[in-house]
C-alpha positions in Angstrom: 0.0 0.0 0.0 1.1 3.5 -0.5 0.0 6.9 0.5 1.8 10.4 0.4 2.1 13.0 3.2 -1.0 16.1 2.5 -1.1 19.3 3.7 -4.1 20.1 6.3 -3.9 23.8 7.5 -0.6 24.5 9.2 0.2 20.9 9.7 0.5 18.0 7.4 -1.4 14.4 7.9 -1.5 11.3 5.7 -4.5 9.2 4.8 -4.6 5.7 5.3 -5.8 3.4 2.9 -9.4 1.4 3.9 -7.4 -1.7 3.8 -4.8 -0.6 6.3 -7.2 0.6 9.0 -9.3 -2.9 8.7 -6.4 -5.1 8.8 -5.3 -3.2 11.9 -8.3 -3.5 13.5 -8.2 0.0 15.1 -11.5 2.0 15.5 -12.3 5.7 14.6 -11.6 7.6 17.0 -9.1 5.4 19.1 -5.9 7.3 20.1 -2.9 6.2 18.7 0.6 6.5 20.0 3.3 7.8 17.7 7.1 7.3 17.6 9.2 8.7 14.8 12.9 7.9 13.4 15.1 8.7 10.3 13.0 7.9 7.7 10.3 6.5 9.7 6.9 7.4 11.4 4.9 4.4 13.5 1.7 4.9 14.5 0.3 1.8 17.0 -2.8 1.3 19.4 -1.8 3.5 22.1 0.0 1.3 25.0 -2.2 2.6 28.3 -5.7 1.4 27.5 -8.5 3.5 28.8 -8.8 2.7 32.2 -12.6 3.2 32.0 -13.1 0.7 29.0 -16.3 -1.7 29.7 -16.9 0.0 33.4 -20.8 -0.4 32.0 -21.2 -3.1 31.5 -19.7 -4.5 34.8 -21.3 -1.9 36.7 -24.5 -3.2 35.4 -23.5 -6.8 36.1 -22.7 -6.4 39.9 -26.2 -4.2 40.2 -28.4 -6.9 39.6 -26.6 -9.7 41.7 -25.6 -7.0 44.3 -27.9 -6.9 47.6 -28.1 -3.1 48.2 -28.0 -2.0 51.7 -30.6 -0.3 52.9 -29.1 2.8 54.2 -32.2 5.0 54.8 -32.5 2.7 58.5 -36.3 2.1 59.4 -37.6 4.0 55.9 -38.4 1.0 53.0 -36.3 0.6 50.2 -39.3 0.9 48.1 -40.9 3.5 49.3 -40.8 7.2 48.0 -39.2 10.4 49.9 -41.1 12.9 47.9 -44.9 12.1 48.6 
């Protein structure tokens, strides 16, 4: 694959190819770390993953088999503070 180095405002950017995003399997959007050398520019799945990545979806797992404490004392769990 090739691609050539285009000018966007004051800075310059490449575009990848289709092909080479799908075979790296990064996502839009996803940061990317880059490292640079004679000659050479890397750009790879930035090392330190997001430290928040699927808290969703395990916050929604432990709420339904998690017994809530009832910390309202003698007033029902069910029961509405606003009537």
């Amino acid at each position: 694959m090739e691609t050539k180095i285009v000018a966007i405002g004051n800075s310059r950017g490449v575009r990848l190819p289709r092909a080479a995003i799908e075979q790296s399997g990064l996502a839009p959007g996803e940061p990317l770390g880059v490292t640079a050398s004679a000659g050479r520019i890397v750009l790879e799945q930035k090392a330190e993953p997001n430290r928040r990545a699927g808290w969703e979806a395990r916050f929604r797992r432990a709420g339904a088999a998690r017994v809530r404490e009832n910390l309202w004392g003698g007033v029902p769990v069910d029961e509405a503070l606003d009537r």
